[in-house]
Wavefront OBJ file of the C-alpha trace (Angstrom):
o trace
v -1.699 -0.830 -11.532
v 0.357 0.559 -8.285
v 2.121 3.725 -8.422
v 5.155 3.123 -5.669
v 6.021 7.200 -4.050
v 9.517 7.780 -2.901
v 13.310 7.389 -3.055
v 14.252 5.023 -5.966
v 17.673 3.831 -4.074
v 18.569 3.671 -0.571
v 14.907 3.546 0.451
v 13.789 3.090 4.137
v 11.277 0.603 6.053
v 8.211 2.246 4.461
v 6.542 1.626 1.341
v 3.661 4.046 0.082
v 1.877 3.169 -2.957
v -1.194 4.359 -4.763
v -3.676 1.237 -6.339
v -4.948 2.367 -9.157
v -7.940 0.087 -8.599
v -8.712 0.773 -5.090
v -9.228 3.761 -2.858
v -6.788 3.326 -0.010
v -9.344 3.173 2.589
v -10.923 -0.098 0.543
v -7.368 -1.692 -0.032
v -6.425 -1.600 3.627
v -9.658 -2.566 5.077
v -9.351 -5.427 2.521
v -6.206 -6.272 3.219
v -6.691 -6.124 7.021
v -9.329 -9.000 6.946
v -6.719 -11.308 5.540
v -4.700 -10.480 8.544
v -2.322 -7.489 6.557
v -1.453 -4.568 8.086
v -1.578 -1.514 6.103
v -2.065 2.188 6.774
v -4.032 4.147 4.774
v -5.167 7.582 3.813
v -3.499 11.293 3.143
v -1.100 10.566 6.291
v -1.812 13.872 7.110
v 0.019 15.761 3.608
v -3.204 16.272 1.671
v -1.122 19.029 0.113
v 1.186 16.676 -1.499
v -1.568 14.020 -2.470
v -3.188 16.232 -4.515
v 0.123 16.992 -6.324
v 0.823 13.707 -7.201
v -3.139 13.113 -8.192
v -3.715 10.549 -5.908
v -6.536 10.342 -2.786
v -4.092 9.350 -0.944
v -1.857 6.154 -0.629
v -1.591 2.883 1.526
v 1.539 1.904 3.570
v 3.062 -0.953 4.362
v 5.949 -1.058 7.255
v 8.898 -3.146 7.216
v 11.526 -4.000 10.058
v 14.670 -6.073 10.269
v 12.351 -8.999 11.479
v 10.158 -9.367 8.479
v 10.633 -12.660 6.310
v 10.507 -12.736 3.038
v 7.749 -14.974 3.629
v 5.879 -12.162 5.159
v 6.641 -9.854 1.860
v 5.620 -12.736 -0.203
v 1.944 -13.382 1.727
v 1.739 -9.263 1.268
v 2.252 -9.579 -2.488
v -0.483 -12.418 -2.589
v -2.734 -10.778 -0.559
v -2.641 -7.362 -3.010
v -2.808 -9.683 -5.587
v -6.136 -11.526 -4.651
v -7.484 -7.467 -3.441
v -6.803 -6.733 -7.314
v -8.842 -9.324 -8.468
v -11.409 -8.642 -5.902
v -11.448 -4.960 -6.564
v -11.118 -5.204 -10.552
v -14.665 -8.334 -11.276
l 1 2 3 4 5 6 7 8 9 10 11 12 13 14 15 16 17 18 19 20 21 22 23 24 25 26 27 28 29 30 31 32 33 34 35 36 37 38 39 40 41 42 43 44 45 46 47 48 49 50 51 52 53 54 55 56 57 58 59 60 61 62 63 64 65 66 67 68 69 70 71 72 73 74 75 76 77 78 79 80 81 82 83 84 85 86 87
């Protein structure tokens, strides 16, 4: 149920991604009470949103001093905003 957008290999420190399930806007509001930072919205390329269908996408940012812990808490936290999103 999430669409990831961009390169396939050599990929940078951002991650955009579409929930099926959840408006952007909902997902990183939700996520931000559990103490996640996302962005959300068109990030100012409505153009290419509405080529690839979507309202727009959330994104997460990533730096050399992230833990894999850090990924790991993100991955739970999208996981219990699925749940929420989908009762």
């Amino acid at each position: 149920g999430i669409r990831i957008f961009g390169p396939r290999d050599h990929r940078g420190g951002l991650v955009g991604f579409a929930a099926d399930w959840a408006h952007p806007h909902d997902l990183t509001t939700y996520a931000n009470e559990y103490g996640l930072a996302l962005r959300g919205g068109h990030h100012c390329n409505q153009p290419l949103m509405r080529k690839f269908g979507v309202p727009g996408t959330s994104r997460a940012s990533f730096y050399f001093y992230n833990t894999e812990a850090e990924v790991d808490r993100m991955m739970e936290i999208l996981e219990a905003a699925h749940r929420f999103f989908t009762r």
